[in-house]
Backbone as a printed PyTorch tensor [residue, N CA C, xyz], in Angstrom:
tensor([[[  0.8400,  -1.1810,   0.0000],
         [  0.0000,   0.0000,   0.0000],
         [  0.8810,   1.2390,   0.0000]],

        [[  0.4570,   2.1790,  -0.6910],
         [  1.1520,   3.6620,  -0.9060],
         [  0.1040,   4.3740,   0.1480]],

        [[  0.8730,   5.8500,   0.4860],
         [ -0.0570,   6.4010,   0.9700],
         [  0.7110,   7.7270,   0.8620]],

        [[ -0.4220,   8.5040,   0.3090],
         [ -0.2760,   9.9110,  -0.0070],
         [ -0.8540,  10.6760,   1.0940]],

        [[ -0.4410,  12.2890,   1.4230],
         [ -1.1010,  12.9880,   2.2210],
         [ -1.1530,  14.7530,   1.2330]],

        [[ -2.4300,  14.6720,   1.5100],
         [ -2.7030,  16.4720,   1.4350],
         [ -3.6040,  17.2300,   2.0980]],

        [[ -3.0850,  18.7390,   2.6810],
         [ -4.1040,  19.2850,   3.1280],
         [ -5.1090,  20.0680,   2.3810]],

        [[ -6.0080,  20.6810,   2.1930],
         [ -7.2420,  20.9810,   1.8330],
         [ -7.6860,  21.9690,   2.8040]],

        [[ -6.8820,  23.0440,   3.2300],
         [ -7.7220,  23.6820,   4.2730],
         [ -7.8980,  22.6110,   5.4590]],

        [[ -8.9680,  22.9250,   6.5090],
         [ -8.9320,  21.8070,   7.2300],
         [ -9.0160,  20.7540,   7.6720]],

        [[ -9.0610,  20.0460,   6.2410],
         [ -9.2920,  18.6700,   5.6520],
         [ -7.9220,  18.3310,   5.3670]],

        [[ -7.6490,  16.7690,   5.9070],
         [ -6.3710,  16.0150,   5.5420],
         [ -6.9210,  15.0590,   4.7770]],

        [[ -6.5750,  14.8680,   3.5480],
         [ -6.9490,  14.0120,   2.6130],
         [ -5.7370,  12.9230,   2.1330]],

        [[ -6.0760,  11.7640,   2.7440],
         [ -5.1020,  10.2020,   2.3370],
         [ -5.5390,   9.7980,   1.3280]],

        [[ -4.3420,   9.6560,   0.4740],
         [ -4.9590,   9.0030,  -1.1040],
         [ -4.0300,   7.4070,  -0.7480]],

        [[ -4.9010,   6.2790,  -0.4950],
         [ -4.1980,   5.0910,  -0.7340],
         [ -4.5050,   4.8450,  -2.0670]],

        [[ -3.4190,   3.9110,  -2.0170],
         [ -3.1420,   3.2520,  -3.4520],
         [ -2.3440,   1.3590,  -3.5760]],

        [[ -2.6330,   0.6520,  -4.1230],
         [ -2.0480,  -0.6170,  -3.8410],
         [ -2.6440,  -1.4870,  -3.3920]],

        [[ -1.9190,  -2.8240,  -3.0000],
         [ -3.0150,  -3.8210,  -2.1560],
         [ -2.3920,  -3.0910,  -1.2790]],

        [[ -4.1890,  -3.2410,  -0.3190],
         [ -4.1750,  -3.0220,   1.6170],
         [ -4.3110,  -4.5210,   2.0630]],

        [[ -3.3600,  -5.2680,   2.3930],
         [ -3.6130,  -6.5120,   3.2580],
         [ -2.4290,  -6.4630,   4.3260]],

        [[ -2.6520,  -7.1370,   5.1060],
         [ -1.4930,  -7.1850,   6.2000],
         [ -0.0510,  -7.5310,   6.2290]],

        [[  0.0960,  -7.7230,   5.0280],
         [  1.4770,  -7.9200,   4.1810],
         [  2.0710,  -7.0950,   3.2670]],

        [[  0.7210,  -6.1950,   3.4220],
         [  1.4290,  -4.8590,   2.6350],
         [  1.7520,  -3.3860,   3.2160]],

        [[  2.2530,  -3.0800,   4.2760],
         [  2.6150,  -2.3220,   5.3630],
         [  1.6290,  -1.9480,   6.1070]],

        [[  0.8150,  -2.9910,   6.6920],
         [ -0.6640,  -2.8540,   7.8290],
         [ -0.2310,  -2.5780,   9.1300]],

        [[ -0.8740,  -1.1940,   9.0790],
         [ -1.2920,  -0.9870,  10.3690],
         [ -0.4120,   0.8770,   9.9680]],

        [[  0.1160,   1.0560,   8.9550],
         [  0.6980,   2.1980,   8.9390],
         [ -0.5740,   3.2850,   8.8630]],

        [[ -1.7360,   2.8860,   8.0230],
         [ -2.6360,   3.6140,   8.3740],
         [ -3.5550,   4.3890,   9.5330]],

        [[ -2.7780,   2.9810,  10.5260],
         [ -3.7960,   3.4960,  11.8870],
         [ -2.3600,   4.1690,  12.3060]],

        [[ -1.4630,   4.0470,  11.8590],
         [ -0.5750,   5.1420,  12.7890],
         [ -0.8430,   6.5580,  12.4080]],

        [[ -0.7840,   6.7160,  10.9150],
         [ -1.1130,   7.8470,  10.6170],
         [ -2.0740,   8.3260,  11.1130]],

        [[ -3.6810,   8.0570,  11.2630],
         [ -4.2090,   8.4870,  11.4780],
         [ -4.3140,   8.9240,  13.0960]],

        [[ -3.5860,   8.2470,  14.0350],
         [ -3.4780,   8.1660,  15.5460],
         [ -2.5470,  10.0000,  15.2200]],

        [[ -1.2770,  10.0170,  14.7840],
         [ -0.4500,  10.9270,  14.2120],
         [ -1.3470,  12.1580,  14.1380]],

        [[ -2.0320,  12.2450,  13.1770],
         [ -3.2100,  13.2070,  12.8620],
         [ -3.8330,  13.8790,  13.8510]],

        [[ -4.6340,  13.0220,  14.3760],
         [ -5.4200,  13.0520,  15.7930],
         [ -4.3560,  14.0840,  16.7620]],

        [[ -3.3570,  13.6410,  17.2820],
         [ -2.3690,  14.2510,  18.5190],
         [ -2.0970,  15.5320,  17.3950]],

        [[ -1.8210,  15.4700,  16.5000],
         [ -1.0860,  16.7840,  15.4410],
         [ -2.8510,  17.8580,  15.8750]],

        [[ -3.6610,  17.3370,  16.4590],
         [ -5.3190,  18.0390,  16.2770],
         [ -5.9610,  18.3490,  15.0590]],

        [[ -5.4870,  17.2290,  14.1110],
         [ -6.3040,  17.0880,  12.2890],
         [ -7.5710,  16.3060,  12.7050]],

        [[ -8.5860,  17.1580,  12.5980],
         [ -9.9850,  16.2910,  12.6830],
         [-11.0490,  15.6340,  11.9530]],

        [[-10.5740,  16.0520,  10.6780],
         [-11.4560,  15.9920,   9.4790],
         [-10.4080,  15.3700,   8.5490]],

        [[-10.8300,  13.8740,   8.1700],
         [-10.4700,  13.4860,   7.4470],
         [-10.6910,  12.6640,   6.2170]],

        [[-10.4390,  12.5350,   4.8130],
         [-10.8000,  12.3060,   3.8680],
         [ -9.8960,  10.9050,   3.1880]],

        [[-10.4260,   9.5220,   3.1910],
         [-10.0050,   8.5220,   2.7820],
         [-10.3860,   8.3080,   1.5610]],

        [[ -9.3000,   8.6500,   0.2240],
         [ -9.5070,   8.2170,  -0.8000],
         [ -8.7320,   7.1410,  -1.4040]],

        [[ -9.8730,   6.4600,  -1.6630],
         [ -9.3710,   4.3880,  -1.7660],
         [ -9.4420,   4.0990,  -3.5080]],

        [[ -9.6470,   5.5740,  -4.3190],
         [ -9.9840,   5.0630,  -5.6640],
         [ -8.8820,   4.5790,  -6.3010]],

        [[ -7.6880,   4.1990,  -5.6360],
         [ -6.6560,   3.4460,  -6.4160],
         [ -5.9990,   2.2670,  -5.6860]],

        [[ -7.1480,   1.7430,  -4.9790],
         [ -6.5120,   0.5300,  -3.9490],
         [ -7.1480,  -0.5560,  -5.1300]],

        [[ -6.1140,  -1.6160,  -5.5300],
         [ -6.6200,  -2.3420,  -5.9650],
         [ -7.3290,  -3.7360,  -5.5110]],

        [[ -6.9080,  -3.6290,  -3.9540],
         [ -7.2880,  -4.8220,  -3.2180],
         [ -7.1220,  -4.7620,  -2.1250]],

        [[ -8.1570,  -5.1500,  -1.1690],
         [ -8.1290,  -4.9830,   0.0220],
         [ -8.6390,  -6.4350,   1.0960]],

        [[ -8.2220,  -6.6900,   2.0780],
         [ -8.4280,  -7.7130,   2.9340],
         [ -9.3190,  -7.0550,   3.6270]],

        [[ -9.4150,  -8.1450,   4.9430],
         [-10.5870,  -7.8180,   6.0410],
         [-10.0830,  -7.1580,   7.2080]],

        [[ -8.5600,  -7.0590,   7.5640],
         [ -8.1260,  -7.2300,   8.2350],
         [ -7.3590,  -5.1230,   7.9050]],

        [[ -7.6710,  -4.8000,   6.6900],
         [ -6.8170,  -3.7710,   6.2390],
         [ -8.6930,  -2.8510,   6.4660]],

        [[ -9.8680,  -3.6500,   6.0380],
         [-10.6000,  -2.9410,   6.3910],
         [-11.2000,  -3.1070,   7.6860]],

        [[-10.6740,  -3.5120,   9.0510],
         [-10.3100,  -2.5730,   9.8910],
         [ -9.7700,  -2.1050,  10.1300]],

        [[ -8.4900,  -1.9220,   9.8550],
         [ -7.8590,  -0.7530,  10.2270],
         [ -8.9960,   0.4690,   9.8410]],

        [[ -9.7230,   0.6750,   9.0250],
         [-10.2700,   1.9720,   8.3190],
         [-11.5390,   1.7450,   9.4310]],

        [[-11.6260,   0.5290,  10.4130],
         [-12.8740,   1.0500,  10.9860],
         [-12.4430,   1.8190,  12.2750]],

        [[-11.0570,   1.2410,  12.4420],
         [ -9.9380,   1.3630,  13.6550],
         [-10.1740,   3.2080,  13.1970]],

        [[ -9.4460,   3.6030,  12.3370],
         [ -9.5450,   4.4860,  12.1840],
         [-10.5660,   6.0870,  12.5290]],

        [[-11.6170,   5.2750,  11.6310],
         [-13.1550,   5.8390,  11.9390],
         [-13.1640,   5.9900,  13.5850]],

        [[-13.5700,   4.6950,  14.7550],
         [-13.2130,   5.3170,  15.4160],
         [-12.5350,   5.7240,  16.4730]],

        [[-11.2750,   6.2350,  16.1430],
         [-10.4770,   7.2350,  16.8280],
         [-10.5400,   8.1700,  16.2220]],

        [[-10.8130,   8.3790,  15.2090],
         [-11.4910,  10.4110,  14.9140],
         [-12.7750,  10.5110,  15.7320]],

        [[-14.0760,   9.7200,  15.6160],
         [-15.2070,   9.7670,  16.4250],
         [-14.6730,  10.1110,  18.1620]],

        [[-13.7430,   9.3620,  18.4090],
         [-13.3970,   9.4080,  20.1470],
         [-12.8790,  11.0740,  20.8180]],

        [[-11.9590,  11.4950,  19.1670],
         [-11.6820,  12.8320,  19.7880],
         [-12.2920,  13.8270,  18.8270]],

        [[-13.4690,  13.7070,  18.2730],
         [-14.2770,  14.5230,  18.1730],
         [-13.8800,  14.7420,  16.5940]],

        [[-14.2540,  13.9770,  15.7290],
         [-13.5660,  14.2600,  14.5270],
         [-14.2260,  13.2670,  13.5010]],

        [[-13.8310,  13.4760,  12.2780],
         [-14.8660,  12.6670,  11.2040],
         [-14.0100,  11.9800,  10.1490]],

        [[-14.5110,  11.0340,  10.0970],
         [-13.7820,  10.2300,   8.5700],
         [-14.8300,  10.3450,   7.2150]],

        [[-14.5380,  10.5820,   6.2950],
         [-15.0900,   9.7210,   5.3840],
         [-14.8240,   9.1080,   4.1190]],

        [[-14.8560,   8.7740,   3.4810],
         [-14.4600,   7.7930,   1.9890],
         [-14.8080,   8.2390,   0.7930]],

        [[-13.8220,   8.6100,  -0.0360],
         [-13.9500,   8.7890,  -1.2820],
         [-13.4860,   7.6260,  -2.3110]],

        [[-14.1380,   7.9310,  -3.4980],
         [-14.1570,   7.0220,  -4.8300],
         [-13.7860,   5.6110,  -4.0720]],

        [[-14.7070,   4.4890,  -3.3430],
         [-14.4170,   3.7430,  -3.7090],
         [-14.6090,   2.6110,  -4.6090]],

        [[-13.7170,   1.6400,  -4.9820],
         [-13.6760,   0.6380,  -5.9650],
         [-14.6960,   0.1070,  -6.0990]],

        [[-15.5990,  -0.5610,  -6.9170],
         [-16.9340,  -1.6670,  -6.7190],
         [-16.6590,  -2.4870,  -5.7650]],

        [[-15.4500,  -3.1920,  -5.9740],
         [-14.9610,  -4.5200,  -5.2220],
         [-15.2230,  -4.0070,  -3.5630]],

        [[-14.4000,  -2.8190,  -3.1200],
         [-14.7900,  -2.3730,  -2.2880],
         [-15.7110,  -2.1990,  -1.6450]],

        [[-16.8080,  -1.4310,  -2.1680],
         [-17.9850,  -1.3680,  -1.6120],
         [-19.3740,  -2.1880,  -1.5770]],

        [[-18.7350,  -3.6910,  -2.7030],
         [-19.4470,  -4.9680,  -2.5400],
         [-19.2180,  -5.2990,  -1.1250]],

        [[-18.0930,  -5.4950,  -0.4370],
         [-17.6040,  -5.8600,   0.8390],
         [-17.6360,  -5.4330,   1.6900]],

        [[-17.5410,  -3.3850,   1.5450],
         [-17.8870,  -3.3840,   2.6250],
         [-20.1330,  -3.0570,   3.1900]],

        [[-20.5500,  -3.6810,   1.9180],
         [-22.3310,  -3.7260,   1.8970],
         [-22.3790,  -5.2750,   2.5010]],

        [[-21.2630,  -6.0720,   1.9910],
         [-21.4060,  -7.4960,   2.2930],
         [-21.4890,  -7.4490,   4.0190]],

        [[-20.3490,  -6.9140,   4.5990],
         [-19.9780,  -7.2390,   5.7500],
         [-20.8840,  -6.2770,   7.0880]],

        [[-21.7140,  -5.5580,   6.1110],
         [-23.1260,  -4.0100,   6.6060],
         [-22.2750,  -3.0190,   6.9990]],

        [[-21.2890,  -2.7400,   6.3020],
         [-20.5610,  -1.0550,   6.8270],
         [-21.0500,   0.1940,   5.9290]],

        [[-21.5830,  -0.5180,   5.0360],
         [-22.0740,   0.5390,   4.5070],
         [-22.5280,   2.0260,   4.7870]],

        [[-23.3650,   1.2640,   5.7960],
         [-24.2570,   2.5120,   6.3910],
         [-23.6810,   3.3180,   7.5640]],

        [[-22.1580,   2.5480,   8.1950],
         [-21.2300,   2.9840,   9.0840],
         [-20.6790,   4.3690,   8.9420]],

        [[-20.1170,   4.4340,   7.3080],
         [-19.3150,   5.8070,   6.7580],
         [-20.2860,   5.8960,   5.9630]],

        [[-19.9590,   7.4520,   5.8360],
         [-20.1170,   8.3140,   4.9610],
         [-18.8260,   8.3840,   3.9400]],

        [[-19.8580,   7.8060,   2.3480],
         [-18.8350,   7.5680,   1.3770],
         [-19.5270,   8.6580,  -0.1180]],

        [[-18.2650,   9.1540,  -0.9370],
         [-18.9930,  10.0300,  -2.0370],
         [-18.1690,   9.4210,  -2.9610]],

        [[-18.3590,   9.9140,  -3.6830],
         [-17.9280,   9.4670,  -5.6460],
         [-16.6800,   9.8790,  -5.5790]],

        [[-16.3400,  11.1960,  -5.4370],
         [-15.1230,  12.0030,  -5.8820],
         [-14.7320,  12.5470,  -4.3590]],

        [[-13.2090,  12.5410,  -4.3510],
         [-11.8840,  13.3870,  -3.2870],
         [-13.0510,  15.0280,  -2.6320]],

        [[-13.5560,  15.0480,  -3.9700],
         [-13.8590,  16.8120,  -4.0670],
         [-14.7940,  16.6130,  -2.8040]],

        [[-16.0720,  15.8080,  -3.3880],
         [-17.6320,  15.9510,  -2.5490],
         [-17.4110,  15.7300,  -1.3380]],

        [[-16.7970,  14.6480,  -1.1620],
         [-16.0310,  15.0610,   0.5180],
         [-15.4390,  15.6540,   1.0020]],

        [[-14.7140,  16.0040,   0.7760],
         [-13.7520,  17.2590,   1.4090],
         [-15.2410,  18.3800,   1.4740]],

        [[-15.7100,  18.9920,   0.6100],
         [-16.6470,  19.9770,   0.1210],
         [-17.7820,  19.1790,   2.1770]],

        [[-18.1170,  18.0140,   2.0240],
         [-18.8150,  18.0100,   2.9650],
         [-17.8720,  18.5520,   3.9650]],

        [[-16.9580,  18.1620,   4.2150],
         [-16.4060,  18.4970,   5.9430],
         [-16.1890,  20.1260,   5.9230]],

        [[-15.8460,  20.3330,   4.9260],
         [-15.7020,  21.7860,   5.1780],
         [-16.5570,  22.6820,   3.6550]],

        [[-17.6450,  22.4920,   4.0340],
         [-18.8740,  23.6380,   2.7020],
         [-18.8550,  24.7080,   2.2900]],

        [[-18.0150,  25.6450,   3.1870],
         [-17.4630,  27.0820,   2.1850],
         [-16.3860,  26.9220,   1.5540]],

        [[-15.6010,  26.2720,   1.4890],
         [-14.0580,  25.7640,   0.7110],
         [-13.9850,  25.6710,  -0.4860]],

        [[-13.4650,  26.2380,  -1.3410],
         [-13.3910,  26.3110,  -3.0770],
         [-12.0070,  25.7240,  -3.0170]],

        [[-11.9180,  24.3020,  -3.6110],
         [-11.0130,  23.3000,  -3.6350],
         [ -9.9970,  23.8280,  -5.0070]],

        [[ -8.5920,  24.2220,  -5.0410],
         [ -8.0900,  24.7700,  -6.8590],
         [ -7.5550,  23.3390,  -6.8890]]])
């Protein structure tokens, strides 16, 4: 797994990319995001539209994730993900857990709604 970071105003936006399984540097995500949290980044934007594969074990970490932003007062949510993705995570009922949009943009745009993204 790759993992990109950008800010957005007060949105931190992670672009993964790669397989997420536990053999592919698991658990770096929940550091980052623990990282975030103490840095006081509260709003954050998981974009998965270039993960080509993911385990069960990589999608918790992303629930791990979810919540420890919820604990200190803070939000996740998911952009572009894959079909495969969101077969699994409807399979396993997370669906309705996150808040997920099409595009990087519509989320970010939710956490923070006056923000003109260049």
């Amino acid at each position: 797994m790759q993992l990109e970071e950008r800010v957005v105003g007060e949105v931190t936006v992670l672009m993964l990319s790669g397989r997420m399984t536990r053999n592919d540097h698991f658990g770096a995500l929940t550091e980052r995001v623990q990282d975030l949290v103490r840095a006081g980044r509260r709003k954050l934007v998981l974009d998965l539209g270039a993960v080509s594969y993911m385990d069960s074990m990589c999608l918790g970490e992303i629930i791990s994730g979810l919540a420890t932003m919820r604990k200190q007062g803070g939000t996740l949510h998911l952009a572009n993900l894959p079909e495969r993705i969101e077969q699994l995570m409807t399979l396993v009922g997370l669906k309705s857990v996150f808040q997920t949009f099409g595009s990087e943009q519509e989320a970010v745009r939710s956490l923070a709604p006056g923000l003109s993204e260049s």
